[in-house]
PyMOL Python script that loads the backbone (N, CA, C, O; Angstrom):
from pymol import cmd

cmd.read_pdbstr("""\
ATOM      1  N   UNK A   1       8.347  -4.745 -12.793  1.00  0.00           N
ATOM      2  CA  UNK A   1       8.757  -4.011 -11.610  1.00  0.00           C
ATOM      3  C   UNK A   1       8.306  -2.554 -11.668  1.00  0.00           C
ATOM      4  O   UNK A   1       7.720  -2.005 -10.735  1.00  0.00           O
ATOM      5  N   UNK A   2       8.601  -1.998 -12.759  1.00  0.00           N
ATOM      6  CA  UNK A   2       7.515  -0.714 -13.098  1.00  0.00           C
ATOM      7  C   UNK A   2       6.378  -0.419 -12.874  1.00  0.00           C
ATOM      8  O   UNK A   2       6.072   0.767 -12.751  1.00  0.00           O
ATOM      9  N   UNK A   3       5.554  -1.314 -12.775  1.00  0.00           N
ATOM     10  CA  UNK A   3       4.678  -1.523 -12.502  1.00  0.00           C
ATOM     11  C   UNK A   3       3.734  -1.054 -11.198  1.00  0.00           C
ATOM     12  O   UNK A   3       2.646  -0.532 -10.957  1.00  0.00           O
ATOM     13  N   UNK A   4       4.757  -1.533 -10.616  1.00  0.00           N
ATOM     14  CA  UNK A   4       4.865  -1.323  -8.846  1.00  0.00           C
ATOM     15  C   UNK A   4       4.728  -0.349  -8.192  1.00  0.00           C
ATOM     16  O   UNK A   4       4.242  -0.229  -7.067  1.00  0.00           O
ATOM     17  N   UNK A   5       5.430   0.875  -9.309  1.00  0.00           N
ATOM     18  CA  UNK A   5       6.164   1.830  -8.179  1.00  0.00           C
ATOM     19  C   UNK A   5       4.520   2.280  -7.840  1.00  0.00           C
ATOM     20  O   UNK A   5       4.405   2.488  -6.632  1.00  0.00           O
ATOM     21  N   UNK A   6       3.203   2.487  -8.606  1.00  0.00           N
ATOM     22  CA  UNK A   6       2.296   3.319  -8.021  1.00  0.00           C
ATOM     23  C   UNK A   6       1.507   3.091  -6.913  1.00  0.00           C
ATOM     24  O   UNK A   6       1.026   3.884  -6.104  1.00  0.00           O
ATOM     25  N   UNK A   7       1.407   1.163  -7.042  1.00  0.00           N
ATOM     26  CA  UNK A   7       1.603   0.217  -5.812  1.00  0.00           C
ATOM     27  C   UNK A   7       2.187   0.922  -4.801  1.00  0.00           C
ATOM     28  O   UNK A   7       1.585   1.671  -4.032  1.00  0.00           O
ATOM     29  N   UNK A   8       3.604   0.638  -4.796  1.00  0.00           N
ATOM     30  CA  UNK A   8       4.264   1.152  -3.206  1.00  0.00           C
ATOM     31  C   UNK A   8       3.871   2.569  -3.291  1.00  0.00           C
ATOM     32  O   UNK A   8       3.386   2.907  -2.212  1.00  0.00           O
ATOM     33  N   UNK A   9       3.884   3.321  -3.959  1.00  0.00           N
ATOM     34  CA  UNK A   9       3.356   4.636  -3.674  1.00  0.00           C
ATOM     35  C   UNK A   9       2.422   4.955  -2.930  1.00  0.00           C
ATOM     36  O   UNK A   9       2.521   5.466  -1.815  1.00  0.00           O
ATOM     37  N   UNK A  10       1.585   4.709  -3.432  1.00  0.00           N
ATOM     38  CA  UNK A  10       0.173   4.473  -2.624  1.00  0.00           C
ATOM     39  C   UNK A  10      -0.042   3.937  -1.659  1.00  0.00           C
ATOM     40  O   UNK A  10      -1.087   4.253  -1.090  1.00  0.00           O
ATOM     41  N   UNK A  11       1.044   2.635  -0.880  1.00  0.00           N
ATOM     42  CA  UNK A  11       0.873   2.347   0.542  1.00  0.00           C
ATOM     43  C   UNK A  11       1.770   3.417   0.974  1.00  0.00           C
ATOM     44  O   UNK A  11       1.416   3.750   2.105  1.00  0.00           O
ATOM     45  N   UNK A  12       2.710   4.063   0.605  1.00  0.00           N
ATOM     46  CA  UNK A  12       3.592   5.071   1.315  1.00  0.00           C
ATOM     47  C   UNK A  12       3.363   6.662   1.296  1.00  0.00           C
ATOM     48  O   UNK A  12       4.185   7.535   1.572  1.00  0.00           O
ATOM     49  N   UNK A  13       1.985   6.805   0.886  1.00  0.00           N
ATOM     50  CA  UNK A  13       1.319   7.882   0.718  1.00  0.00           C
ATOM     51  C   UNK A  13       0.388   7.256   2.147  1.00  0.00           C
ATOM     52  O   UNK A  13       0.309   7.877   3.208  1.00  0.00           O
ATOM     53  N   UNK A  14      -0.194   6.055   1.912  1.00  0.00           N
ATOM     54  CA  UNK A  14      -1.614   6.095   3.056  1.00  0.00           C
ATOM     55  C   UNK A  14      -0.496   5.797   4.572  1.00  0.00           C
ATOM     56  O   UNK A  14      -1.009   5.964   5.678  1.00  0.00           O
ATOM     57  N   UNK A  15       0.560   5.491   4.506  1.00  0.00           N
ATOM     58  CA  UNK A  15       1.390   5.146   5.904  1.00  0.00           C
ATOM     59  C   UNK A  15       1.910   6.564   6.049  1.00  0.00           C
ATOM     60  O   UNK A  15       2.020   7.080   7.161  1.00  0.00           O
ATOM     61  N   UNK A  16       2.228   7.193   4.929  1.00  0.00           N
ATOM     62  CA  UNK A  16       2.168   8.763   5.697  1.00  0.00           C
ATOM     63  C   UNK A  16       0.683   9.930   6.047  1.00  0.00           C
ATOM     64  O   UNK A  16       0.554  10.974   6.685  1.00  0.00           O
ATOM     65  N   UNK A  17      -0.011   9.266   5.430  1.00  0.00           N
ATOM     66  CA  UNK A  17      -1.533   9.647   6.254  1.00  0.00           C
ATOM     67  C   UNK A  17      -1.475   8.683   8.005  1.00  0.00           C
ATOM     68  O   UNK A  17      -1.824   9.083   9.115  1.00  0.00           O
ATOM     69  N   UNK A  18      -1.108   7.845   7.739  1.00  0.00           N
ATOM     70  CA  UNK A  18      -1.835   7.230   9.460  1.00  0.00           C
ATOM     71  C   UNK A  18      -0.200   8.014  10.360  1.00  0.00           C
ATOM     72  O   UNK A  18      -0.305   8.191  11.574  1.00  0.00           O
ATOM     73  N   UNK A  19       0.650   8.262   9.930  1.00  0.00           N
ATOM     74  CA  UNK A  19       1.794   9.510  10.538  1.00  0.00           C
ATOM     75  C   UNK A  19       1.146  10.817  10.900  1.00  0.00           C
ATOM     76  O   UNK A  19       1.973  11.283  11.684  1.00  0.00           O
ATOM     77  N   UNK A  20       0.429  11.462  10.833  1.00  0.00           N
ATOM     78  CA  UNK A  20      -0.528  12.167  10.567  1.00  0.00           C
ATOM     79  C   UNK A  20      -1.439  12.430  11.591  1.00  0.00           C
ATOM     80  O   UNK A  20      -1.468  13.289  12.473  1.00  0.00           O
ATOM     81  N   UNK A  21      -2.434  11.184  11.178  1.00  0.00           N
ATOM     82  CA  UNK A  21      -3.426  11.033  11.991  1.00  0.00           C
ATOM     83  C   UNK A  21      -2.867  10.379  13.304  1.00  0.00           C
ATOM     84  O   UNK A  21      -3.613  10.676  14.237  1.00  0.00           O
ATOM     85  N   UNK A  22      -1.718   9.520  13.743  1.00  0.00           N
ATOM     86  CA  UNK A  22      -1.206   9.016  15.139  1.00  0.00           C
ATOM     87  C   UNK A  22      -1.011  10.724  15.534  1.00  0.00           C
ATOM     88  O   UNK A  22      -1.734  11.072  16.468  1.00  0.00           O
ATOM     89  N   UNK A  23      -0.141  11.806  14.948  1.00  0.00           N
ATOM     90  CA  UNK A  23       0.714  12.879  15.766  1.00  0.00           C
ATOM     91  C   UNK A  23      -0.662  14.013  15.760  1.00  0.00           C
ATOM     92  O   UNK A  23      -0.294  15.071  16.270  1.00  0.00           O
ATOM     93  N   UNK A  24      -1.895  14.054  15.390  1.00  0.00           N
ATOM     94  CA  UNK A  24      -2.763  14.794  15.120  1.00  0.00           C
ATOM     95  C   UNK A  24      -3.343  14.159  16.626  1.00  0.00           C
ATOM     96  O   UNK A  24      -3.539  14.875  17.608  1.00  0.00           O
ATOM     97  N   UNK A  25      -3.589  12.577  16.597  1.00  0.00           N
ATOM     98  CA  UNK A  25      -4.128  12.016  17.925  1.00  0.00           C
ATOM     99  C   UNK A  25      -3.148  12.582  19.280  1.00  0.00           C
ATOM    100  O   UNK A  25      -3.570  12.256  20.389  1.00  0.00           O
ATOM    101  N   UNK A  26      -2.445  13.037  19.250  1.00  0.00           N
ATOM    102  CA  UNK A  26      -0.968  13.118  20.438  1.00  0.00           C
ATOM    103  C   UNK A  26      -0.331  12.000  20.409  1.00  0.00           C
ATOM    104  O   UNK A  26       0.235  11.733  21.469  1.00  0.00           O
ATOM    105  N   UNK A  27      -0.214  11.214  19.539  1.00  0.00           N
ATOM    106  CA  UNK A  27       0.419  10.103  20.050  1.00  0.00           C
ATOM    107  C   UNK A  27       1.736   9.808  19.174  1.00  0.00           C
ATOM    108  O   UNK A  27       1.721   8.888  18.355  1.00  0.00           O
ATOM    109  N   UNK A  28       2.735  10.512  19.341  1.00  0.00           N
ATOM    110  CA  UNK A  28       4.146  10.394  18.953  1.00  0.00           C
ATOM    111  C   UNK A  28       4.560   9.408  18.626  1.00  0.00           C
ATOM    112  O   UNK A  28       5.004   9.219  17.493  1.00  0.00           O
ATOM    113  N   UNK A  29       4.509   8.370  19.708  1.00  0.00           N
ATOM    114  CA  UNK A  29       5.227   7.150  20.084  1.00  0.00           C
ATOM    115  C   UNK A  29       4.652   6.007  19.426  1.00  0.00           C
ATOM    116  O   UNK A  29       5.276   4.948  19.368  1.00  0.00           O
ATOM    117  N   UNK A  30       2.836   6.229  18.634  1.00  0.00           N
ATOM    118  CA  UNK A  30       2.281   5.444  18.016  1.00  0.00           C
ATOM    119  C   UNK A  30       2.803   5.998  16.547  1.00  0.00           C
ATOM    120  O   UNK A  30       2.776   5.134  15.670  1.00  0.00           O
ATOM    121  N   UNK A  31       3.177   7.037  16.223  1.00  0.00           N
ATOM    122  CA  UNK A  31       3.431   7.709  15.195  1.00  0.00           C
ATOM    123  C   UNK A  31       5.003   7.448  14.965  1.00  0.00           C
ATOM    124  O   UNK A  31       5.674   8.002  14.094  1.00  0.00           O
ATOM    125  N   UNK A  32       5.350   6.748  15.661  1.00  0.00           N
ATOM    126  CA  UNK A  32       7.093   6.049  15.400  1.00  0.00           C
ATOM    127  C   UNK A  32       7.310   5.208  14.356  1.00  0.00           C
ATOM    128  O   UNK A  32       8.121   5.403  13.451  1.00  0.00           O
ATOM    129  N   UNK A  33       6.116   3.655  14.560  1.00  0.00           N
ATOM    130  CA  UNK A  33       6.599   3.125  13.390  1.00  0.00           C
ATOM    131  C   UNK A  33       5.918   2.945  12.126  1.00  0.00           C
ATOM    132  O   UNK A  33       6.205   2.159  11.224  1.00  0.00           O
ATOM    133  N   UNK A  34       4.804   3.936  12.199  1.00  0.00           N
ATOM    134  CA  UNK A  34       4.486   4.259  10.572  1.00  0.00           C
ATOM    135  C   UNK A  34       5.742   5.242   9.805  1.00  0.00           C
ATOM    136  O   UNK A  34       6.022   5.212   8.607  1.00  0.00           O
ATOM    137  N   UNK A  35       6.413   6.131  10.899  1.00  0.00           N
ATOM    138  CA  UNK A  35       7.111   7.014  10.548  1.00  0.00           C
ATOM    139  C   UNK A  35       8.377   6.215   9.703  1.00  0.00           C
ATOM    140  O   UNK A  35       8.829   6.573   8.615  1.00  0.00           O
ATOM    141  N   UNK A  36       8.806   5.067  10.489  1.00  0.00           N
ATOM    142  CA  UNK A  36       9.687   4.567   9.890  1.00  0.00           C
ATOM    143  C   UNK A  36       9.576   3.781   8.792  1.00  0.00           C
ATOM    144  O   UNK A  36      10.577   3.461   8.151  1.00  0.00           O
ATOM    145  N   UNK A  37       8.028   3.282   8.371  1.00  0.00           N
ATOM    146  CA  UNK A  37       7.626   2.342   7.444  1.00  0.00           C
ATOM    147  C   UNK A  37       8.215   3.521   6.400  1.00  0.00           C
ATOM    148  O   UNK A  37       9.093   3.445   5.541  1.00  0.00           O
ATOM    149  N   UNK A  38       7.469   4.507   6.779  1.00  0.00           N
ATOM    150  CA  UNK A  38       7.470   6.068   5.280  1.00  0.00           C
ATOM    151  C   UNK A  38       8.617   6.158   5.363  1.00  0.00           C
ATOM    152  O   UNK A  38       9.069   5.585   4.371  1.00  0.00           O
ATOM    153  N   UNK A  39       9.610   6.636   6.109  1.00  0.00           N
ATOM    154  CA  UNK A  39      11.222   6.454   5.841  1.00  0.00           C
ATOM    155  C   UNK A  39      11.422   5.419   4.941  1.00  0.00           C
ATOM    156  O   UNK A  39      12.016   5.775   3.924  1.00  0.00           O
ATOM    157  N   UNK A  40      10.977   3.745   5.021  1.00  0.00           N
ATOM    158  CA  UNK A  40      11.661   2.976   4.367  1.00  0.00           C
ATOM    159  C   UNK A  40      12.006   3.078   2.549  1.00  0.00           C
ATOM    160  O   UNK A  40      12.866   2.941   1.680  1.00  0.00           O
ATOM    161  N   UNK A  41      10.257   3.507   2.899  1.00  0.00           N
ATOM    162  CA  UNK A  41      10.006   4.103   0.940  1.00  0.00           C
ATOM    163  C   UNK A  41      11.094   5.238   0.495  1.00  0.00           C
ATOM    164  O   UNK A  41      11.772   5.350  -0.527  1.00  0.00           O
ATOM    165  N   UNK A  42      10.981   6.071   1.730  1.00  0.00           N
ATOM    166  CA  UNK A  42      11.306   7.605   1.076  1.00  0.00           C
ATOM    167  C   UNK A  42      13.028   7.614   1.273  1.00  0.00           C
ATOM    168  O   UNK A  42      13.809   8.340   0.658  1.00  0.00           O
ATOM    169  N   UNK A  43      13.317   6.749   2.153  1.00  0.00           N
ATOM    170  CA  UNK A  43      15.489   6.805   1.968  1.00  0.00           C
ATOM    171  C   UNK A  43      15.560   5.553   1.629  1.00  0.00           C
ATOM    172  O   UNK A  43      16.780   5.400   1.677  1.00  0.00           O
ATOM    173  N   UNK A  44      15.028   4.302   1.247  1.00  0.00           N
ATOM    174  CA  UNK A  44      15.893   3.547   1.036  1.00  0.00           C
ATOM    175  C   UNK A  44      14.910   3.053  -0.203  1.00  0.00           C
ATOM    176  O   UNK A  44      15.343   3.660  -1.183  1.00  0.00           O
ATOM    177  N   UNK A  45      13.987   2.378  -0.545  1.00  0.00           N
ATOM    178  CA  UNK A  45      13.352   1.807  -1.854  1.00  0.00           C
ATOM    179  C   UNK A  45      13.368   2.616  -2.761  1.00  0.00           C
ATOM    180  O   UNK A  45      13.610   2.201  -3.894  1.00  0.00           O
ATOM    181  N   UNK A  46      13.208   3.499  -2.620  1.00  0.00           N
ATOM    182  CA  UNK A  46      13.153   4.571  -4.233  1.00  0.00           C
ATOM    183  C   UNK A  46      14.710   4.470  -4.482  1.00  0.00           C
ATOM    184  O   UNK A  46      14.929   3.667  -5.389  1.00  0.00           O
ATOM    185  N   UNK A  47      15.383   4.799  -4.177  1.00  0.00           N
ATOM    186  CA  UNK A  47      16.874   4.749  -4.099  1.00  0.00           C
ATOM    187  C   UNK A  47      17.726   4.153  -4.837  1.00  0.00           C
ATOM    188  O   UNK A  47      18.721   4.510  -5.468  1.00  0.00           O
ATOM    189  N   UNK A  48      16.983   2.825  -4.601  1.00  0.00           N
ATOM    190  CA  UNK A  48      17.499   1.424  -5.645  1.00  0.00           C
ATOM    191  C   UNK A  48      16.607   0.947  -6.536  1.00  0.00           C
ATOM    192  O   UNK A  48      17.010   0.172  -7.404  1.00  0.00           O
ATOM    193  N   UNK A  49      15.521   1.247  -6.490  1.00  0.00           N
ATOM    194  CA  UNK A  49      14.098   0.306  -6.963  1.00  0.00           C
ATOM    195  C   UNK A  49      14.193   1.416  -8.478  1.00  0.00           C
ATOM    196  O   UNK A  49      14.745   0.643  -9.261  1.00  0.00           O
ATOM    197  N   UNK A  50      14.052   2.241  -8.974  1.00  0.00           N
ATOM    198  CA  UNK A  50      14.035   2.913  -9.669  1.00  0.00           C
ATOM    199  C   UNK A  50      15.261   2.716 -10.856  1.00  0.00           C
ATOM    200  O   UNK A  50      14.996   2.229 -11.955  1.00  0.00           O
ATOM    201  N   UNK A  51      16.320   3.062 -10.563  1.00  0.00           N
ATOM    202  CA  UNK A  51      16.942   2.844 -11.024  1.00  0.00           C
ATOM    203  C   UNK A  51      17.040   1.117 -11.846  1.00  0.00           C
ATOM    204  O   UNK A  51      17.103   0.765 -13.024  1.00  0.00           O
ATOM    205  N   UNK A  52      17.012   0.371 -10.538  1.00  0.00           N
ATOM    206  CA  UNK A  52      17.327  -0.837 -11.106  1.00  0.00           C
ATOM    207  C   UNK A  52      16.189  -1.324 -12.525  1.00  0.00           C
ATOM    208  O   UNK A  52      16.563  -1.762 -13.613  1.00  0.00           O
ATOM    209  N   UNK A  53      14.544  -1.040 -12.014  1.00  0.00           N
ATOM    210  CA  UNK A  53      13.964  -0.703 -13.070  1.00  0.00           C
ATOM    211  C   UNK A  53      14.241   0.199 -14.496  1.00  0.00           C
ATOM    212  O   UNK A  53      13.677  -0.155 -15.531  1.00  0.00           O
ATOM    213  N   UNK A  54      14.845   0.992 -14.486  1.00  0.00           N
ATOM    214  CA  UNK A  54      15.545   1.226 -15.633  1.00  0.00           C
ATOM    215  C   UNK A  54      16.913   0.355 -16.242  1.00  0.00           C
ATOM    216  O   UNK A  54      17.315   0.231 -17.399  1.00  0.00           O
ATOM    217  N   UNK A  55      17.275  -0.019 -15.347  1.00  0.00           N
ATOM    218  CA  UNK A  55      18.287  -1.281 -16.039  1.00  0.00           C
ATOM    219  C   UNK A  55      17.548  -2.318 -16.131  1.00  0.00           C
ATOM    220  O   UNK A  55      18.166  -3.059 -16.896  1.00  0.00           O
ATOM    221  N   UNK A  56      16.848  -2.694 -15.900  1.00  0.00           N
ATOM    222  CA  UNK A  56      16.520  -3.883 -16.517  1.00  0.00           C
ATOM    223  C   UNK A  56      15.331  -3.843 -17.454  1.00  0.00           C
ATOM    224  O   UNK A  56      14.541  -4.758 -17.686  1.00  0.00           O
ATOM    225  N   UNK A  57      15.346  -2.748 -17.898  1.00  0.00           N
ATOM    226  CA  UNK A  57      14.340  -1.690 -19.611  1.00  0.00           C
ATOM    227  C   UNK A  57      15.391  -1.557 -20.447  1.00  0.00           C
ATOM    228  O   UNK A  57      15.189  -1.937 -21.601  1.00  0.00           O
ATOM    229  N   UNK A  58      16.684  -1.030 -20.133  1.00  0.00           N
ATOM    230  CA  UNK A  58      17.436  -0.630 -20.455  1.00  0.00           C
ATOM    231  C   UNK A  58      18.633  -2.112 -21.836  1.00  0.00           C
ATOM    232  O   UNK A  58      19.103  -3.200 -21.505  1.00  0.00           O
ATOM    233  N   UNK A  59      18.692  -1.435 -23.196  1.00  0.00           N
ATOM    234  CA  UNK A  59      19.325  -2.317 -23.783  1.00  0.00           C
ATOM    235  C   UNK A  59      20.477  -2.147 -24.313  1.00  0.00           C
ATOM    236  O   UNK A  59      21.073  -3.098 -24.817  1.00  0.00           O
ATOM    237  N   UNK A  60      21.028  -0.803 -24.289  1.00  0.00           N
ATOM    238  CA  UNK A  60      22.493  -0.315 -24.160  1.00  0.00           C
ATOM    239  C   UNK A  60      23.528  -0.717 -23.144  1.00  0.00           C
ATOM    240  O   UNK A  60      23.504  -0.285 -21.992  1.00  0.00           O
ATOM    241  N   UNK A  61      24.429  -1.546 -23.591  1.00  0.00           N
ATOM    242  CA  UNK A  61      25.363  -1.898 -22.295  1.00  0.00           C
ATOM    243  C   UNK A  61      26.133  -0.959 -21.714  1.00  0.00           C
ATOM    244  O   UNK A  61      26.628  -1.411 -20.681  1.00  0.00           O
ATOM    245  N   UNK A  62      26.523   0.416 -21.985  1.00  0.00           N
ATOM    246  CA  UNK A  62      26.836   1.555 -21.340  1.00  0.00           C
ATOM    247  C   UNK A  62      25.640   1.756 -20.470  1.00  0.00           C
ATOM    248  O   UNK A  62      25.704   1.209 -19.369  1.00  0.00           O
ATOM    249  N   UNK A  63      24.679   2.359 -20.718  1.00  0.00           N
ATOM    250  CA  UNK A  63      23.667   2.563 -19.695  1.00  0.00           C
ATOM    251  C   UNK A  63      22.938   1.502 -18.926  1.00  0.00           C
ATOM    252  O   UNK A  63      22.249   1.681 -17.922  1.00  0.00           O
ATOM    253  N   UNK A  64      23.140   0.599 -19.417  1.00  0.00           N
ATOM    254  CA  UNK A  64      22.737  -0.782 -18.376  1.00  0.00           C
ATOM    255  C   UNK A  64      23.920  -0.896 -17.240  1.00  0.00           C
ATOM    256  O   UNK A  64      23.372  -1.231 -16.190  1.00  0.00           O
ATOM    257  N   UNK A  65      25.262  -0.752 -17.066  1.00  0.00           N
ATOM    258  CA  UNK A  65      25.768  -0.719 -16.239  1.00  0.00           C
ATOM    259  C   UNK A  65      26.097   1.058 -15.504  1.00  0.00           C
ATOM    260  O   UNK A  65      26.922   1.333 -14.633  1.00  0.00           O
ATOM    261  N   UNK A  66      25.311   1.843 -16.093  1.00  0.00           N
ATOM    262  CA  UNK A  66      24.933   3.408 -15.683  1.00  0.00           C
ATOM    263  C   UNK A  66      24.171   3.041 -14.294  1.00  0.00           C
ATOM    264  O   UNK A  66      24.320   3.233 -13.087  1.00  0.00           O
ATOM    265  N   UNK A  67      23.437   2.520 -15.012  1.00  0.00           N
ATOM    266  CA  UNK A  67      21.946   2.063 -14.425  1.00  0.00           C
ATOM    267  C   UNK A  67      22.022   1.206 -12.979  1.00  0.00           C
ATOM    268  O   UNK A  67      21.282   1.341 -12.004  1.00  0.00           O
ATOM    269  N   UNK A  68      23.008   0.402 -13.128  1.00  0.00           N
ATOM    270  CA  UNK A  68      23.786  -0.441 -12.512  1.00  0.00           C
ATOM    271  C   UNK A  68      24.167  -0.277 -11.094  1.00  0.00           C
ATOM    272  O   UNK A  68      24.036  -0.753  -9.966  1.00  0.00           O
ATOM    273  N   UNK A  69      24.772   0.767 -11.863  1.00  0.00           N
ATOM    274  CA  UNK A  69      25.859   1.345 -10.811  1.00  0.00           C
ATOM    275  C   UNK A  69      25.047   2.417  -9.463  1.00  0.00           C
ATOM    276  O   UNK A  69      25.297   2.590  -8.270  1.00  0.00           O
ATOM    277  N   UNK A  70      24.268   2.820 -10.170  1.00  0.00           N
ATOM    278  CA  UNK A  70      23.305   3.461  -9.808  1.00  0.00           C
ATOM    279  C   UNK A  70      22.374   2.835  -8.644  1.00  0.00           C
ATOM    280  O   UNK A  70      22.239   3.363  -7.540  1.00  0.00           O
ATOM    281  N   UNK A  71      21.762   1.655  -9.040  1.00  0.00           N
ATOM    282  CA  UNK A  71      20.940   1.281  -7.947  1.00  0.00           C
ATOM    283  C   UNK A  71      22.181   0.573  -7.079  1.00  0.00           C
ATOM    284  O   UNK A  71      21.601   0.357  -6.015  1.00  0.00           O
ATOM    285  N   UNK A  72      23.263   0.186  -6.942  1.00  0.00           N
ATOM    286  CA  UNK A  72      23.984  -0.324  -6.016  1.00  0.00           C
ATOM    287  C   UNK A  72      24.432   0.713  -5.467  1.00  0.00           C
ATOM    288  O   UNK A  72      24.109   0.640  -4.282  1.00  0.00           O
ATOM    289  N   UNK A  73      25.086   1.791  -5.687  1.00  0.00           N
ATOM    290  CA  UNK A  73      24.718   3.621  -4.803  1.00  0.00           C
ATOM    291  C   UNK A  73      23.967   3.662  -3.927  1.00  0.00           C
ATOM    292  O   UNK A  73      24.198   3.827  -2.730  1.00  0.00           O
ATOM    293  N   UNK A  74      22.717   3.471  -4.612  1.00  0.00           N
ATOM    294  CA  UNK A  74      21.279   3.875  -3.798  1.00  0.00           C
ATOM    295  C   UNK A  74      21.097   3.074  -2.496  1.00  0.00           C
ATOM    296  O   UNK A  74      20.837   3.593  -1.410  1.00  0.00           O
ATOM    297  N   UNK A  75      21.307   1.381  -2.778  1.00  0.00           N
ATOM    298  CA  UNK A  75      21.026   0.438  -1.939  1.00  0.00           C
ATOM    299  C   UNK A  75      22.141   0.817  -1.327  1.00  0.00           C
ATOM    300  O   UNK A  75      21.796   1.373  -0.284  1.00  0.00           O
ATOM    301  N   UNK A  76      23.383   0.809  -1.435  1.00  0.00           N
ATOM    302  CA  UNK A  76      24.342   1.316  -0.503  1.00  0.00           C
ATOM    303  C   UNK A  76      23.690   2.156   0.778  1.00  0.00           C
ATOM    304  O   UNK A  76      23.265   1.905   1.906  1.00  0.00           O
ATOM    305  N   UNK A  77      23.918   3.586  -0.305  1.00  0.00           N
ATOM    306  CA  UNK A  77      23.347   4.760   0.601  1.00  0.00           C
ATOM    307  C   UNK A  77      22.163   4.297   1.066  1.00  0.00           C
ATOM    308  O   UNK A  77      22.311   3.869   2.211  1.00  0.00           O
ATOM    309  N   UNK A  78      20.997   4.192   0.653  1.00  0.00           N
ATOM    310  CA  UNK A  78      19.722   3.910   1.444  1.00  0.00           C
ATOM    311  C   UNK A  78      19.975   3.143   2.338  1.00  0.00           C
ATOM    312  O   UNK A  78      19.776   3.711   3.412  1.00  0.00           O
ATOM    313  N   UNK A  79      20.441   1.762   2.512  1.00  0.00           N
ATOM    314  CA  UNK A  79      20.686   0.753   3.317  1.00  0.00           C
ATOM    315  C   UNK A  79      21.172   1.560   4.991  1.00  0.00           C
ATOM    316  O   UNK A  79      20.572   1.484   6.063  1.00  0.00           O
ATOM    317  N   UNK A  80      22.371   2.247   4.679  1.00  0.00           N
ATOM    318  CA  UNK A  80      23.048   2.645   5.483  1.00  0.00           C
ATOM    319  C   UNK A  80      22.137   4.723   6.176  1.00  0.00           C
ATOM    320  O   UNK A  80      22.288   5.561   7.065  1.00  0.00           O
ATOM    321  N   UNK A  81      21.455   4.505   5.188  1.00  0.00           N
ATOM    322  CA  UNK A  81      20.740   6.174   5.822  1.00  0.00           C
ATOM    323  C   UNK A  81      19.928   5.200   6.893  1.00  0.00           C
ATOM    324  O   UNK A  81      20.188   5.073   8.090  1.00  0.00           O
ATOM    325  N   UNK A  82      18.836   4.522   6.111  1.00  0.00           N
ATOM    326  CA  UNK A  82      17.794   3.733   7.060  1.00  0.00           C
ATOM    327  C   UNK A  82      18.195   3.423   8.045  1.00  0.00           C
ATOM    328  O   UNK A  82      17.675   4.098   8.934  1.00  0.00           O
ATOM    329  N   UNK A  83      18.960   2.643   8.447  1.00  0.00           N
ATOM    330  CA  UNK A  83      19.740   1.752   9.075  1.00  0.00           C
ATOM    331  C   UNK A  83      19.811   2.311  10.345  1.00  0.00           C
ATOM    332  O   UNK A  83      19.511   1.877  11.457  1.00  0.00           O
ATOM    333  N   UNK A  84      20.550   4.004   9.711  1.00  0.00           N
ATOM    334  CA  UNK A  84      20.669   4.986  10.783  1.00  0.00           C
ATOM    335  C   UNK A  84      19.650   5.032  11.916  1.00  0.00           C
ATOM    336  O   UNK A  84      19.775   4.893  13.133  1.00  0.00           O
ATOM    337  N   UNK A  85      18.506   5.293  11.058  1.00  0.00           N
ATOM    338  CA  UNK A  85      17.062   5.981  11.298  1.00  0.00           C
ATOM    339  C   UNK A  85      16.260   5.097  12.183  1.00  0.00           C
ATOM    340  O   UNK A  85      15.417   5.393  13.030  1.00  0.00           O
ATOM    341  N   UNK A  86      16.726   3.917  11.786  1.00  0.00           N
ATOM    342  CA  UNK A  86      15.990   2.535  13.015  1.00  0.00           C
ATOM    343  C   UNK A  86      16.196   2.648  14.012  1.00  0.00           C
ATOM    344  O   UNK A  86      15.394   2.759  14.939  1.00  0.00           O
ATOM    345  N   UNK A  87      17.892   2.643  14.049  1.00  0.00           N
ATOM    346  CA  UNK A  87      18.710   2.487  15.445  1.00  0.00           C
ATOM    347  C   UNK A  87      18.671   4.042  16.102  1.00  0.00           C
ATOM    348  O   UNK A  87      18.638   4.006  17.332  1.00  0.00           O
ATOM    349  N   UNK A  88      18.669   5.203  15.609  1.00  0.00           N
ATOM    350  CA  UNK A  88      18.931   6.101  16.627  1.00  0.00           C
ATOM    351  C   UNK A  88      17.620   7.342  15.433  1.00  0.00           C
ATOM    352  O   UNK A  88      17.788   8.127  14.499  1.00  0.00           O
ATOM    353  N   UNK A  89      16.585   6.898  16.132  1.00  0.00           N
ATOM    354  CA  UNK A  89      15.618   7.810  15.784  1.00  0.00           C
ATOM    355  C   UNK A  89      15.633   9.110  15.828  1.00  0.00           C
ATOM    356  O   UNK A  89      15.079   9.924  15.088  1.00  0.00           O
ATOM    357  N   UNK A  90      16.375   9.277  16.844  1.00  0.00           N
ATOM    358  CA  UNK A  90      16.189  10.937  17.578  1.00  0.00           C
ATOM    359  C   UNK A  90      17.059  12.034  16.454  1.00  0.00           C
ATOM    360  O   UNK A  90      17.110  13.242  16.686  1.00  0.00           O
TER     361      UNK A  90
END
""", "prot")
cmd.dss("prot")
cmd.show_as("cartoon", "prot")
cmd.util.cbc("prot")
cmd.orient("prot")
């Protein structure tokens, strides 16, 4: 899963280039749902994805449920920031 993160990085680096290039074109409204793809990375996958990757590296049972606790936070919070961000863009 570590592995990954430079993976999703890199599509959430080039989906915030075509954010960019839609609002550089005038086009706002084409620039909506790349905007929200890059939201998805930037409030809600890093959030949980990170963490949980360290728990499952992780071989201390104190910090494995640190770790734990942590990405269920994140997915919490992220879940519910995003969520926001779908339904009421503005």
């Amino acid at each position: 899963m570590l592995a990954l993160v430079p993976v999703f990085f890199g599509i959430q680096q080039g989906v915030e280039g075509r954010v960019w290039q839609e609002l550089e074109a005038g086009s706002a409204e084409g620039a909506r749902s790349y905007a929200l793809l890059f939201h998805f990375f930037s409030h809600f996958l890093w959030l949980w994805w990170l963490p949980l990757c360290s728990y499952l590296m992780e071989s201390n049972a104190f910090r494995k449920r640190f770790f734990a606790g942590f990405a269920a936070i994140g997915a919490l919070i992220g879940a519910t920031g995003y969520t926001l961000l779908v339904f009421h863009p503005e």
